[in-house]
Each structure stands twice: as structure tokens, then as C-alpha cells.
C-alpha positions in Angstrom: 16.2 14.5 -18.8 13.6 12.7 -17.9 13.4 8.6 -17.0 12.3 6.1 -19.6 9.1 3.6 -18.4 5.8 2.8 -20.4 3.5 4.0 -17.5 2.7 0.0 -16.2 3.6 -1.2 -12.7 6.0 -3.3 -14.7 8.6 -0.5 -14.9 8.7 -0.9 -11.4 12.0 -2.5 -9.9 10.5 -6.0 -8.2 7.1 -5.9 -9.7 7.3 -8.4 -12.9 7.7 -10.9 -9.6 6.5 -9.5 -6.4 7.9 -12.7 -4.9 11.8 -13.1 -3.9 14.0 -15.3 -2.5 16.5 -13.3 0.5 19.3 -14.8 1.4 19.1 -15.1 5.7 22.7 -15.5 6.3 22.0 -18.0 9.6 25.4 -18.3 10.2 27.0 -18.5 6.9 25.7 -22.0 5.6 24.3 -20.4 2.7 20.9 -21.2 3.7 17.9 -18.6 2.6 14.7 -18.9 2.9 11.5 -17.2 0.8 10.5 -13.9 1.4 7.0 -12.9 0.4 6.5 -9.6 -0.5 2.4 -9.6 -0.3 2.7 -11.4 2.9 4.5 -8.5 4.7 1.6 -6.3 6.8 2.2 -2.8 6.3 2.2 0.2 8.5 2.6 3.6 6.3 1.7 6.9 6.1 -0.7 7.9 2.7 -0.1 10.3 0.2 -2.5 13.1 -1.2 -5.3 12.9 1.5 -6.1 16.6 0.7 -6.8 15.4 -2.8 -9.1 12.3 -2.3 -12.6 11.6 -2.6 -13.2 11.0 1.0 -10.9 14.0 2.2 -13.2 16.5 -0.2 -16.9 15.1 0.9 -16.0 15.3 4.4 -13.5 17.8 5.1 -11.7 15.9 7.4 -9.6 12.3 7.6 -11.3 9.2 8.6 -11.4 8.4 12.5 -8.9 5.9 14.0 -10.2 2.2 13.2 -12.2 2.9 10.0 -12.0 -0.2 8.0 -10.3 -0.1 4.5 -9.0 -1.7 1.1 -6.9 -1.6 -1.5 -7.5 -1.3 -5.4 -5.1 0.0 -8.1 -5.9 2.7 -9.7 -3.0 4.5 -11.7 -1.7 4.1 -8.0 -2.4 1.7 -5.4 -5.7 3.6 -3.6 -6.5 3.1 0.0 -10.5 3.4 0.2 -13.3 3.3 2.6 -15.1 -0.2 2.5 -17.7 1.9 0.6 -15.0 2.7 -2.1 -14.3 6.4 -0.8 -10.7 7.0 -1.8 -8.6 7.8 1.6 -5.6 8.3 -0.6 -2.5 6.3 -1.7 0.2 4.5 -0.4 3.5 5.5 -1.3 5.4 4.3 -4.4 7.7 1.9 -2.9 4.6 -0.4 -2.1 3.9 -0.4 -5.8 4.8 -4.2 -6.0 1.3 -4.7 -4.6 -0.4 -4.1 -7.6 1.4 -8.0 -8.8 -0.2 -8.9 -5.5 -3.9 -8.1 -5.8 -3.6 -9.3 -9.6 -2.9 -12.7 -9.1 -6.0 -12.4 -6.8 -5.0 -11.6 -3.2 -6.9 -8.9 -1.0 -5.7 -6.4 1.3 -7.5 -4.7 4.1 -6.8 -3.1 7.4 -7.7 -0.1 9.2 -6.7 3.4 10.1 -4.6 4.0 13.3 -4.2 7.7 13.5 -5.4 11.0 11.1 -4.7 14.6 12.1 -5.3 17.7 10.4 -3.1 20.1 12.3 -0.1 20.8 11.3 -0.9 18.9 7.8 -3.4 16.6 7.1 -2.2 12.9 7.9 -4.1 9.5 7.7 -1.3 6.2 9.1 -2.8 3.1 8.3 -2.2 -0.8 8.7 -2.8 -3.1 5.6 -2.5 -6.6 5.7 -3.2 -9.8 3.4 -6.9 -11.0 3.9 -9.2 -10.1 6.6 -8.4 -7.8 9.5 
């Protein structure tokens, strides 16, 4: 069997609000305090390098410190500041697609690529300007 969804971000657990409010538990006062999803930087392996625009002009990952963004695609793409796709961060970041809709931008960099034994890109994404 397969699941049920109509193919939007929506379908995603967390992303009809991709703000919460997390309970802190400072001692048992019942305090809590807001917990921004989009605020949270991000340090994450991407998926599909092999398959990407940039991976398949160049034959290789991008060097360490090479500047990129985010844009949604049918996936959240990491790309090259000249809009090569890198490749895409994994599913459980989805809830950033709510993020960069109500207008906030995401950059950062790349902090290690390999090609041996499998092609890997990490990266580092934050809100606004790096």
C-alpha cells in the first residue's frame, strides 16, 4: 500500500506552520518558550549530488566554502549562487519550503565534498546572509 498526500509540502507533518511552541521544562514551572523552526542553522549532508546540475557539468562536488542558496523545487534545492543545483537537502528539512514562502532567505556555504568512497557535499545553511 502506498501512503495518501496530494504532492504539496503541506502533507508534510509541521509544514502548514513551520513555527512551534516547545515546551523547555526549566524546572517544572510549566514555562516554554518559542521555538523557530527557520531560525535553526543547519548543518546536513545533501542528497542526489550524482544527479544535479552542477555535479554533471563539472564532474566533481563543489570545493569547501563555495557560497550557496536555497529554492524549492519539487524538493528544497541547494544551488550555487549562479543557480547550479548542488543537490537537495534531506526530507526532514522540508518545513523550510513554509519558511522561504513567507519570504525569508537561506544561504551558507559548503564545509566538505568528497568523491571517494561516494560522492558527498556537507553544507551549512542559515537564515539571511552568511
Amino acid at each position: 500500500m502506498g501512503s495518501a498526500g496530494t504532492g504539496r509540502f503541506s502533507d508534510v507533518h509541521g509544514m502548514a506552520n513551520p513555527s512551534s511552541t516547545v515546551g523547555t521544562g526549566n524546572g517544572g514551572d510549566g514555562d516554554s518558550r518559542r521555538s523557530d523552526q527557520c531560525d535553526e542553522p543547519i548543518n546536513t549532508s545533501l542528497e542526489d549530488v550524482e544527479r544535479c546540475t552542477y555535479y554533471l557539468e563539472y564532474n566533481a562536488p563543489p570545493p569547501n566554502d563555495t557560497l550557496i542558496q536555497l529554492s524549492v523545487e519539487s524538493r528544497i534545492a541547494v544551488e550555487t549562487a549562479e543557480g547550479k543545483v548542488i543537490g537537495y537537502l534531506p526530507t526532514r528539512y522540508s518545513y523550510l519550503a513554509g519558511c522561504i514562502s513567507s519570504g525569508l532567505s537561506f544561504n551558507g556555504k559548503v564545509t566538505s565534498s568528497s568523491t571517494l568512497p561516494l560522492v558527498t557535499v556537507q553544507v551549512y545553511i542559515s537564515q539571511g546572509n552568511i
